[in-house]
C-alpha positions as CSV (number, residue, x, y, z in Angstrom):
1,X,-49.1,-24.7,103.9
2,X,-46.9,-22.6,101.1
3,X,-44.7,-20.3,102.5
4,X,-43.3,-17.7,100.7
5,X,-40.0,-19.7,99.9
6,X,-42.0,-22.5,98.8
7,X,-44.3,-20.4,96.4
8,X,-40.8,-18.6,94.7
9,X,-39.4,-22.1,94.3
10,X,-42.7,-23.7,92.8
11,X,-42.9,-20.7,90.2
12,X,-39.3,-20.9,89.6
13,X,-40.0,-25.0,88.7
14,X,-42.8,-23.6,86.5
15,X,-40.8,-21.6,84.5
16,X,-38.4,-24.5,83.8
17,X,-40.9,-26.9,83.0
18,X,-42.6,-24.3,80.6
19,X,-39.3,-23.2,79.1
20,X,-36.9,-25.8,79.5
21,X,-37.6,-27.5,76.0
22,X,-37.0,-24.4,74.5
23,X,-33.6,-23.4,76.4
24,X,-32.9,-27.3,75.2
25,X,-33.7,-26.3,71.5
26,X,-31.9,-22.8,71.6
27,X,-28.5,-24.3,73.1
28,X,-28.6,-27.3,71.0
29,X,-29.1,-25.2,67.9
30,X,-26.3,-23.0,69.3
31,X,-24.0,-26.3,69.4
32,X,-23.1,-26.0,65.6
33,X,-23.3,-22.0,65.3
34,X,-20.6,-22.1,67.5
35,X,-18.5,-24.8,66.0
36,X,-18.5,-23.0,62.8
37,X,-17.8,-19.3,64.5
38,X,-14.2,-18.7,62.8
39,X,-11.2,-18.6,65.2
40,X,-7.9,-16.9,65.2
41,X,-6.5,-17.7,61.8
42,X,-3.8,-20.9,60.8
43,X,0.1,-19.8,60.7
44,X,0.6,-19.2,56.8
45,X,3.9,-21.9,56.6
46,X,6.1,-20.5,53.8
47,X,9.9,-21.6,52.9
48,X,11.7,-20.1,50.4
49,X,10.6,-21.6,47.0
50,X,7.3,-21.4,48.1
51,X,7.0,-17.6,49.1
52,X,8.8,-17.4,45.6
53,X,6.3,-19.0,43.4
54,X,3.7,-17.3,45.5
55,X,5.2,-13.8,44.3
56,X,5.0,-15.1,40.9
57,X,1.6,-15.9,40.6
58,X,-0.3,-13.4,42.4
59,X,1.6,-10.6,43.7
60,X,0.6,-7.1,41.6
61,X,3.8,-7.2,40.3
62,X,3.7,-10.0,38.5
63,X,0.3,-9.6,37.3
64,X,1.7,-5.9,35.7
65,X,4.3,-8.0,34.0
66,X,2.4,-10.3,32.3
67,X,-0.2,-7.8,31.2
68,X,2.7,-5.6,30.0
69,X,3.8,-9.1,27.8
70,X,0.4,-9.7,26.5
71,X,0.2,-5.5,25.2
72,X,3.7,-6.8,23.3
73,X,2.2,-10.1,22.2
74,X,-0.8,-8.3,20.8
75,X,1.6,-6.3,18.5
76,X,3.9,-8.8,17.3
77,X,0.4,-11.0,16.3
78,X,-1.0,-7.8,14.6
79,X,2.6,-7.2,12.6
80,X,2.3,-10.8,11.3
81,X,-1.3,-10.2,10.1
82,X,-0.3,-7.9,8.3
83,X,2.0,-10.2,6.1
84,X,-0.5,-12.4,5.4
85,X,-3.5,-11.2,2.7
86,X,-6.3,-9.0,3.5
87,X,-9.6,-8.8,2.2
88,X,-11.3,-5.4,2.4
89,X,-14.4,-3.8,1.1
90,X,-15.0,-0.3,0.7
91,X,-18.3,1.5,0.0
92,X,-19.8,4.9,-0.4
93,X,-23.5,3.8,-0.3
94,X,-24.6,7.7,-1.0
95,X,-23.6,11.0,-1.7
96,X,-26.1,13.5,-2.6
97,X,-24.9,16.2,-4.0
98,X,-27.3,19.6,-5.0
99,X,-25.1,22.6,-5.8
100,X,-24.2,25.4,-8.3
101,X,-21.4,24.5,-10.8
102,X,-19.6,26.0,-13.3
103,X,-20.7,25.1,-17.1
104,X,-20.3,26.1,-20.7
105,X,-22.4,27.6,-22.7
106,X,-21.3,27.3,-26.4
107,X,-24.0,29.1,-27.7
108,X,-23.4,32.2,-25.2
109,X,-19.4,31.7,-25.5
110,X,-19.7,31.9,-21.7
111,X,-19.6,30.1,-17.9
112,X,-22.9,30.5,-16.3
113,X,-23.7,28.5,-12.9
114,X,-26.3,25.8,-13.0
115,X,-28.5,24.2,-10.6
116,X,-26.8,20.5,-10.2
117,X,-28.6,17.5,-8.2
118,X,-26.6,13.8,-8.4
119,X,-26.4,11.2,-6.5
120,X,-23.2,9.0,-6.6
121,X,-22.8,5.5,-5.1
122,X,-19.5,3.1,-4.8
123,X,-18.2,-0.1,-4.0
124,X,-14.9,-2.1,-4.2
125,X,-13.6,-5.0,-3.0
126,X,-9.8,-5.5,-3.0
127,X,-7.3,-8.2,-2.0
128,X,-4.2,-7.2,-0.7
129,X,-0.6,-8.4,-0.1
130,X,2.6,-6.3,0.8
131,X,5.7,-7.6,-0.2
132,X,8.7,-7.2,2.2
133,X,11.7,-8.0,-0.4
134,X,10.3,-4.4,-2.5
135,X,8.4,-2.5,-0.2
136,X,5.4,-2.8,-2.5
137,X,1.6,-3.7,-2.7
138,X,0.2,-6.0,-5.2
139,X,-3.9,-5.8,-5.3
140,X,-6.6,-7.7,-6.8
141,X,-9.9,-5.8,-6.6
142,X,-13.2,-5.2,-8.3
143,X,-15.5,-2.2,-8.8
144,X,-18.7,-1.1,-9.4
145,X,-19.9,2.8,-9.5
146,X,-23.4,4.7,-9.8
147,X,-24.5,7.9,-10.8
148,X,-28.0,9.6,-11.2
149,X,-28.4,12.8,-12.4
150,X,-32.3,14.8,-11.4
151,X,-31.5,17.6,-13.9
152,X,-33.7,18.9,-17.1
153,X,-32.1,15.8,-18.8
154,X,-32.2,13.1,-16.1
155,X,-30.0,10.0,-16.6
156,X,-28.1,7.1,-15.0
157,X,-25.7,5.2,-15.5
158,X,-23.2,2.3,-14.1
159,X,-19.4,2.1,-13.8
160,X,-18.3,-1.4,-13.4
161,X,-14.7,-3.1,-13.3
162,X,-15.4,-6.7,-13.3
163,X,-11.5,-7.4,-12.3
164,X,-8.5,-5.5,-12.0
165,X,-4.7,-6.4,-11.2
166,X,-2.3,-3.7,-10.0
167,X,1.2,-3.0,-7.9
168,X,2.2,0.1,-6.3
169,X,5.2,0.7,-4.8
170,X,8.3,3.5,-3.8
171,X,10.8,3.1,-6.7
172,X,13.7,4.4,-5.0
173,X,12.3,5.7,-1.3
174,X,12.3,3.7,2.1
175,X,10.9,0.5,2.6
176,X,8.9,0.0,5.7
177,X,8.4,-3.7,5.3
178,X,12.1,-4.5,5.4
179,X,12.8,-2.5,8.3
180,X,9.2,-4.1,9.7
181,X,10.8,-7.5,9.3
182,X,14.3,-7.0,11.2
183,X,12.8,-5.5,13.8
184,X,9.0,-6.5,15.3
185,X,10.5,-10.3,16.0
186,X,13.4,-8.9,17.8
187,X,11.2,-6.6,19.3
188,X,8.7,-9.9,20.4
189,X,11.5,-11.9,21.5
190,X,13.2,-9.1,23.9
191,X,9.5,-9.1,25.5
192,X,9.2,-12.6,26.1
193,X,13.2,-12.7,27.5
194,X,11.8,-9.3,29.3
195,X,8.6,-11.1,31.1
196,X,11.3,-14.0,32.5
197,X,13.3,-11.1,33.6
198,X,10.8,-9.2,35.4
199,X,9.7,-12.7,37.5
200,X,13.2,-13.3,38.2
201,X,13.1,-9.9,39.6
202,X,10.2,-10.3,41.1
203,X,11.4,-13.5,42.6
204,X,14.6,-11.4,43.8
205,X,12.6,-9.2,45.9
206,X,10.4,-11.9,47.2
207,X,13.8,-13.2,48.8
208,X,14.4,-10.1,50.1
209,X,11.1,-10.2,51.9
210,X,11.4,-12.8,52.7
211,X,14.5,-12.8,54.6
212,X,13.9,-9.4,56.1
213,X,11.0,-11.5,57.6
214,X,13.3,-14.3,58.3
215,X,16.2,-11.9,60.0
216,X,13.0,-10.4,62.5
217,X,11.7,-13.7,63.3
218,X,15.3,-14.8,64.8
219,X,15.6,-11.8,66.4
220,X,12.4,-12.0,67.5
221,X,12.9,-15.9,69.0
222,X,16.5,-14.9,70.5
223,X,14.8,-11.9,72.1
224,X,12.6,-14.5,73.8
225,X,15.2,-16.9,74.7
226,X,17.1,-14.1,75.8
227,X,14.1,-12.9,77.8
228,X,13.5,-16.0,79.8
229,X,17.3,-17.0,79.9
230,X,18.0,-13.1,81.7
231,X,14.3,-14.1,83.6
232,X,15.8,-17.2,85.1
233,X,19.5,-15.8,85.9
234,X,17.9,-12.6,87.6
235,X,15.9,-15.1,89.7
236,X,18.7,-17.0,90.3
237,X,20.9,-14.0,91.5
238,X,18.1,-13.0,94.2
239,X,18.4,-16.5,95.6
240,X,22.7,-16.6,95.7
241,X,22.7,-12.4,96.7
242,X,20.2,-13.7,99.4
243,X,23.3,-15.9,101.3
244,X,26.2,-13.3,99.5
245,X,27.2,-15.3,96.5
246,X,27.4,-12.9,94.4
247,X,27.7,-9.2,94.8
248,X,24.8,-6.4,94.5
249,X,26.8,-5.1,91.5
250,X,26.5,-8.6,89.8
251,X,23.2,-8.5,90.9
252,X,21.9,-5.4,89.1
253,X,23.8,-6.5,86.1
254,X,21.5,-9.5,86.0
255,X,18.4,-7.1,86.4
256,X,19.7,-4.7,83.9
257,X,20.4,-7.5,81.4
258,X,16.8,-8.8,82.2
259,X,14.8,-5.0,81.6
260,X,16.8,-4.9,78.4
261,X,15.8,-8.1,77.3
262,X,12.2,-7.0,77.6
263,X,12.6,-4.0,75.6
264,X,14.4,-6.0,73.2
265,X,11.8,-8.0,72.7
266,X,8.9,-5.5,72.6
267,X,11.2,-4.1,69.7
268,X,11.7,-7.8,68.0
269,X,7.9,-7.9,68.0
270,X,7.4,-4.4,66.4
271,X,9.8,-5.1,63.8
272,X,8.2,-8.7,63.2
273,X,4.7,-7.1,62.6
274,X,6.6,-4.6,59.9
275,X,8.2,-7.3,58.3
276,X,5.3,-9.5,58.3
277,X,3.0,-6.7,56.9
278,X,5.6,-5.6,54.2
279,X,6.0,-9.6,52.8
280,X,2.3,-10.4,53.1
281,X,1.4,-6.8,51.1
282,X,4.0,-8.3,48.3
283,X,2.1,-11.5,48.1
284,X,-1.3,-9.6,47.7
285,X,-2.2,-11.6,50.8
286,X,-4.6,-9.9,53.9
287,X,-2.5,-8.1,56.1
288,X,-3.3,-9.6,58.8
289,X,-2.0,-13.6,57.8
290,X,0.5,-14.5,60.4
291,X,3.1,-16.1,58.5
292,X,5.7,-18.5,59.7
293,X,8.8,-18.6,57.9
294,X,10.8,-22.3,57.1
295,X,14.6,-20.9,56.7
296,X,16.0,-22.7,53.7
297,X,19.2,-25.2,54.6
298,X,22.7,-24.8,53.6
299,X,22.2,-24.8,49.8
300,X,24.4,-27.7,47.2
301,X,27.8,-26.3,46.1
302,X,27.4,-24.3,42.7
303,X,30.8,-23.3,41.3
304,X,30.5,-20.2,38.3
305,X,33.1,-18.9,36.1
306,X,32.8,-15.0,35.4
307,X,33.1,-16.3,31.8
308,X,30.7,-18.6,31.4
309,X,27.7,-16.4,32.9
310,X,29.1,-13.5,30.4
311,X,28.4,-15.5,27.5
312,X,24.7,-16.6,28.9
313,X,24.6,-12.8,30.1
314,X,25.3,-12.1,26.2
315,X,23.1,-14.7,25.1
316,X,19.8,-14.6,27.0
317,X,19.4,-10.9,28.4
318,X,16.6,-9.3,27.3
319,X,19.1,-5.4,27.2
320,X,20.9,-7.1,24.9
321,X,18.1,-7.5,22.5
322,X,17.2,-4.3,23.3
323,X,20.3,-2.3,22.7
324,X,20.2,-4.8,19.1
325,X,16.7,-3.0,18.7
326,X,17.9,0.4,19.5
327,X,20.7,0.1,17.0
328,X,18.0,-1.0,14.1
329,X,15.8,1.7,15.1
330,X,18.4,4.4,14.8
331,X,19.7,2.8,11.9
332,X,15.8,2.5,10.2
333,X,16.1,6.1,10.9
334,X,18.7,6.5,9.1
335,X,17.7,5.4,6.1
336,X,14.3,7.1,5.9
337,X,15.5,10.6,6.4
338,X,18.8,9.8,3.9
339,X,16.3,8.6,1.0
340,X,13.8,11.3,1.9
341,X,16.3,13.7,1.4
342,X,16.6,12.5,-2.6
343,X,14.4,12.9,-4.8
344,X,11.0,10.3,-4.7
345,X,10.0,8.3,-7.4
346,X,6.6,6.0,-7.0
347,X,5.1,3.4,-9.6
348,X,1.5,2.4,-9.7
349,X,0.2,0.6,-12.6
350,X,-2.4,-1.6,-13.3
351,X,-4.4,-4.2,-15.8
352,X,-8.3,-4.7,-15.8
353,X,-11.5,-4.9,-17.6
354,X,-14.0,-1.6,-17.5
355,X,-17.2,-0.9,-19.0
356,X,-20.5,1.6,-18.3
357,X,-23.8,1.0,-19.2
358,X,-27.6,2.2,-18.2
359,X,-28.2,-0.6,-15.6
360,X,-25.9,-3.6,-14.1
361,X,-26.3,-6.1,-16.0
362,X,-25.1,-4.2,-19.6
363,X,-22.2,-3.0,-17.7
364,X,-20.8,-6.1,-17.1
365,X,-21.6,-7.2,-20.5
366,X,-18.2,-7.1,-22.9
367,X,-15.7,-5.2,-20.3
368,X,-13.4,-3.3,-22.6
369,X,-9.2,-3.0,-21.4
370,X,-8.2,-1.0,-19.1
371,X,-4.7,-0.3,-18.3
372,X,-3.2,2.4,-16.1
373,X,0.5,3.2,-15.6
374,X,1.3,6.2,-13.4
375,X,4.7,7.3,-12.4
376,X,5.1,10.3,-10.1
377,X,8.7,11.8,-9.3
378,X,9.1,14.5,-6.3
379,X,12.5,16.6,-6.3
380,X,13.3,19.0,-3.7
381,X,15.1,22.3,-5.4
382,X,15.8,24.4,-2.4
383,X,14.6,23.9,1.2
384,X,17.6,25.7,3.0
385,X,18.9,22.6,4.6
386,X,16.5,21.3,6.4
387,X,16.6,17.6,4.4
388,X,20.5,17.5,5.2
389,X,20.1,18.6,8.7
390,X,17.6,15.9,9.6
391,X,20.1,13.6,7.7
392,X,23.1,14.4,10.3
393,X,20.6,14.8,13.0
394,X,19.5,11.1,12.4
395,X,23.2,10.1,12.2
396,X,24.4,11.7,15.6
397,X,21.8,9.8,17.2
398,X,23.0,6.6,15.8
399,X,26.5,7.3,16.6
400,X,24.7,8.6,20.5
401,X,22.9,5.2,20.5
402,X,26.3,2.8,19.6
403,X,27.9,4.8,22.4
404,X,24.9,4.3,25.0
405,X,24.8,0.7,24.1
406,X,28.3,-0.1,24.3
407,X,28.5,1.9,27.9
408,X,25.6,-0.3,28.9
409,X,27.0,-3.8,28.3
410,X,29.9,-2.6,29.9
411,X,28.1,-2.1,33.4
412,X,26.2,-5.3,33.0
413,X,29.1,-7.5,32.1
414,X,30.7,-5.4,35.3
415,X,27.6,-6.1,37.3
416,X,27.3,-10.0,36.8
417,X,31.4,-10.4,37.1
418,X,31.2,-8.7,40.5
419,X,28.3,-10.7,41.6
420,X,29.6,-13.9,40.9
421,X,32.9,-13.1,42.5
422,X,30.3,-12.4,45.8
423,X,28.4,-15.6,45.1
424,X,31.2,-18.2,45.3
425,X,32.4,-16.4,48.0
426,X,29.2,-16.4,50.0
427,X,29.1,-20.2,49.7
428,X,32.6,-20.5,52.0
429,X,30.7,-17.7,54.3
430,X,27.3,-20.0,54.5
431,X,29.5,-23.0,55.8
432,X,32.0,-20.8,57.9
433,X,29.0,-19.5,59.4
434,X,27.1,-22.7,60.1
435,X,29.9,-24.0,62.1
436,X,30.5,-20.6,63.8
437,X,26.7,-21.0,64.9
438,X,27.2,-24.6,66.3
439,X,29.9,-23.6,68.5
440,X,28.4,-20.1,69.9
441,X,25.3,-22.6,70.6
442,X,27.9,-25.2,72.8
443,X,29.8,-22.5,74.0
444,X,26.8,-20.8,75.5
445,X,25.3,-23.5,77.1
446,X,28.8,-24.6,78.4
447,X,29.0,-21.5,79.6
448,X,25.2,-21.5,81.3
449,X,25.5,-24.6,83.1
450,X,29.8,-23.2,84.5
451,X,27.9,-20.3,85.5
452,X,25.1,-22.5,87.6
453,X,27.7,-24.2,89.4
454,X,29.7,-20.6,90.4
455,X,32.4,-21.7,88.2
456,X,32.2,-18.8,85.8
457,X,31.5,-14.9,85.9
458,X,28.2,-12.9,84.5
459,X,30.5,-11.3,82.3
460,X,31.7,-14.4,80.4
461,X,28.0,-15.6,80.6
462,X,27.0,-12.1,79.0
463,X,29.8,-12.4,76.8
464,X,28.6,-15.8,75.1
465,X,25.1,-15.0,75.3
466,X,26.2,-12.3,72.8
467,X,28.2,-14.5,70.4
468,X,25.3,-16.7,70.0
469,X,23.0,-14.3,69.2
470,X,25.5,-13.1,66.3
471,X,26.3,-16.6,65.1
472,X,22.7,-17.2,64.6
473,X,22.3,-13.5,63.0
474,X,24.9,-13.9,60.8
475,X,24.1,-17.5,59.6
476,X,20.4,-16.4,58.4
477,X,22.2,-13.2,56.6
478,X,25.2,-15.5,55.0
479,X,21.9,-17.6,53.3
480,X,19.9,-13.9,52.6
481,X,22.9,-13.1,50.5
482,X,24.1,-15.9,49.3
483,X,20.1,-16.6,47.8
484,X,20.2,-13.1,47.0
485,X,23.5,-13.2,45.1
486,X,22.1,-16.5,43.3
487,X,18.5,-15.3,42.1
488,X,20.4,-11.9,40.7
489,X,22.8,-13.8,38.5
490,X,19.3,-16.2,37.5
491,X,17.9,-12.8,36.7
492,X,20.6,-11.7,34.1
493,X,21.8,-14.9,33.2
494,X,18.0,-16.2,32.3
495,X,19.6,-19.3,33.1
496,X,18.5,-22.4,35.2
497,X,22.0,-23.5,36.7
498,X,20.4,-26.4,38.7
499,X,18.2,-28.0,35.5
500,X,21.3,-27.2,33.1
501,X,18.8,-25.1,30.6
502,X,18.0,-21.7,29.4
503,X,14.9,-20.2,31.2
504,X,13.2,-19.1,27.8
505,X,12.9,-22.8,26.8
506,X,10.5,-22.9,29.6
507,X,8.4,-20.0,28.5
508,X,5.8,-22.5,26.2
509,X,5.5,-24.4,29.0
510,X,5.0,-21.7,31.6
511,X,3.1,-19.4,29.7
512,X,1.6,-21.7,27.2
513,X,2.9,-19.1,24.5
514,X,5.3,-19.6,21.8
């Protein structure tokens, strides 16, 4: 007989009969969907050199200073085509022309204004080279013109100059090509010393990052030590206040010191997010990466004299190169408005074959000489000053530009004598400090295990739970700014103190540019 219960339970073994191969299939098939369903992301492991060469590579930054080189390459490449020979053809494949123009009539003894319908046609293809000793061009080209004419006596005929070498130049005016010359390789080698400039800097404020990151992820881990050390005391203090070891005044200090250790940390953990954020938003990384900081170790004893990084200050920095450019540019300035200000001479002469015929091949045939010599002189009479102003204007601002650039080096030489008094001195701090942090550590836990056994105070505990925490702040700070200190002279010294070498006989093999 089936009962009710029975029936429910035999349709209920149905159903997993019926769909148990299925359920089977769906879960298995689930298996690897689930194996492959992402999970919280990996801690991002950086140390120092790392996050550094990171910054380099990929931050925005660095990618702005290497387009901002390659804009500067581009125009020192284009500045040494233009030394070389060029080859350039010019053409006016048609111009028709139908107008009225003035003409002669001898047998009136008067201008009348005819109907006029020509069509003109050019071509000529010329070699070029400037020369930078005279300012001038010297040209090779050849020619070939065309004209129709559709009036009551149509003709045609053809222009050709089979060959023709000429020079032009300024005979007493300013030379572009000189100035062109002293300047555009300066100007390219003050953007390759700029580029290494700009990644030391950007490797400067990757430290900084870096160790802002570093300083909130200590202060983060203290505030949890802290936390569970102030957990474990409070706990403790219940147990002795419960049989009058200590008093309730001791007691609600331990309580106090625990709330504030939570709010500490709550505050550690804020300011870990920020500097997490702000360091992973330099490295154009997702915001979200959790990165875990390796704190660099004491660093190897580097001793610098104030002179010896003034001369690689002097030697390597791109301002230098640019308050050498600004000099030359005021100076080029000079000189263009002062022989402006004369009179202008120019010469352009030239030696060639010519010859016109009916059709192509007869103007070719038996080119006659041609020779052309032009000179053309320009002298200003009276213009009320305004050559001589722009004279002494152009002189001022050389005399404002020696000033600027002499006020300039001044700071920097100030600037890198300063930091490398703070550098050498931060090396003594880094070790003072390391051995300050030893002994809070000792002292602490000295103290810790005096105060388990009632043979020492909360105050003294409270007291070295304090100097620990500042040992270990101040150790991580003594390496920010001792790194800190280092990277900045890199950055104006261009200089690789641990290889020995200059940074810009890297460049070819970091950039793969010479």
């Amino acid at each position: 007989m089936v009962t009710k219960n029975n029936f429910c339970w035999l349709i209920k073994d149905v159903i997993l009969l019926k769909w148990m191969p299925l359920l089977l299939l769906l879960f298995t098939g689930m298996l690897p969907v689930q194996a492959q369903t992402p999970t919280a992301s990996q801690p991002l492991t950086l140390d120092l050199d790392k996050t550094i060469a990171m910054a380099c590579d990929s931050s925005l930054s660095a990618t702005s200073a290497r387009n901002t080189f390659l804009s500067n390459y581009w125009a020192y490449r284009s500045y040494r085509a233009a030394r070389l020979p060029s080859l350039n053809l010019s053409m006016v494949p048609l111009r028709f022309e139908r107008m009225f123009t003035s003409r002669y009539d001898s047998e009136t003894n008067r201008d009348e204004f005819r109907l006029q319908q020509s069509l003109y046609s050019s071509g000529n293809l010329g070699l070029q080279q400037n020369i930078d000793a005279t300012g001038g061009t010297l040209y090779l080209d050849s020619e070939l013109g065309y004209v129709k004419d559709f009036g009551s006596t149509a003709y045609q005929q053809f222009s050709a100059v089979p060959v023709r070498v000429g020079y032009s130049q300024q005979l007493i005016g300013y030379n572009s090509f000189k100035w062109e010359k002293r300047i555009e390789p300066l100007k390219y080698e003050k953007a390759k010393r700029q580029l290494l400039y700009n990644m030391e800097n950007i490797a400067e404020s990757a430290a900084s990052y870096f160790f802002a990151l570093a300083m909130a992820q200590v202060d983060h881990d203290l505030a949890k030590t802290t936390l569970a050390s102030s957990d474990t005391l409070y706990q403790m203090g219940i147990q002795r206040q419960a049989i009058a070891a200590i008093s309730q005044a001791d007691l609600l200090t331990l309580k106090l010191d625990w709330i504030n250790a939570g709010n500490t940390l709550r505050n550690a953990e804020i300011s870990l997010k920020k500097a997490r954020f702000a360091l992973a938003n330099f490295l154009n990384l997702d915001q979200q990466t959790d990165i875990k900081l390796s704190i660099p170790e004491r660093p190897a004893l580097i001793t610098l004299s104030s002179d010896q990084t003034l001369e690689l200050v002097r030697t390597n920095n791109p301002d230098y190169l640019a308050n050498r450019q600004a000099i030359l540019e005021a100076e080029q300035a000079v000189e263009k408005t002062s022989r402006s200000s004369r009179f202008e001479a120019s010469l352009d002469m030239s030696v060639g074959f010519n010859q016109a015929a009916g059709n192509i091949a007869d103007s070719y045939k038996k080119p006659l000489d041609q020779e052309v010599v032009a000179v053309r002189v320009n002298v200003p009479l009276l213009d009320w000053g305004v050559r001589k102003g722009r004279v002494n204007m152009a002189k001022n601002q050389l005399n404002v530009a020696e000033l600027s650039v002499k006020q300039d080096e001044l700071s920097l030489e100030e600037e890198i004598i300063m930091t490398v008094s703070d550098f050498n001195v931060q090396q003594d701090l880094i070790q003072s400090a390391e051995e300050a942090r030893t002994l809070a550590d000792m002292a602490y836990e000295a103290t810790k295990q005096r105060y388990l056994i009632g043979k020492a105070d909360i105050s003294s505990l409270t007291l070295a739970l304090n100097r620990q925490e500042s040992a270990n702040r101040n150790y991580v700070s003594a390496l920010r700014n001792y790194w800190l200190s280092y990277l900045k002279i890199r950055k104006l010294t261009l200089y690789d103190f641990e290889q020995n070498i200059p940074l810009i006989d890297q460049f070819e093999t970091r950039y793969g540019i010479r």
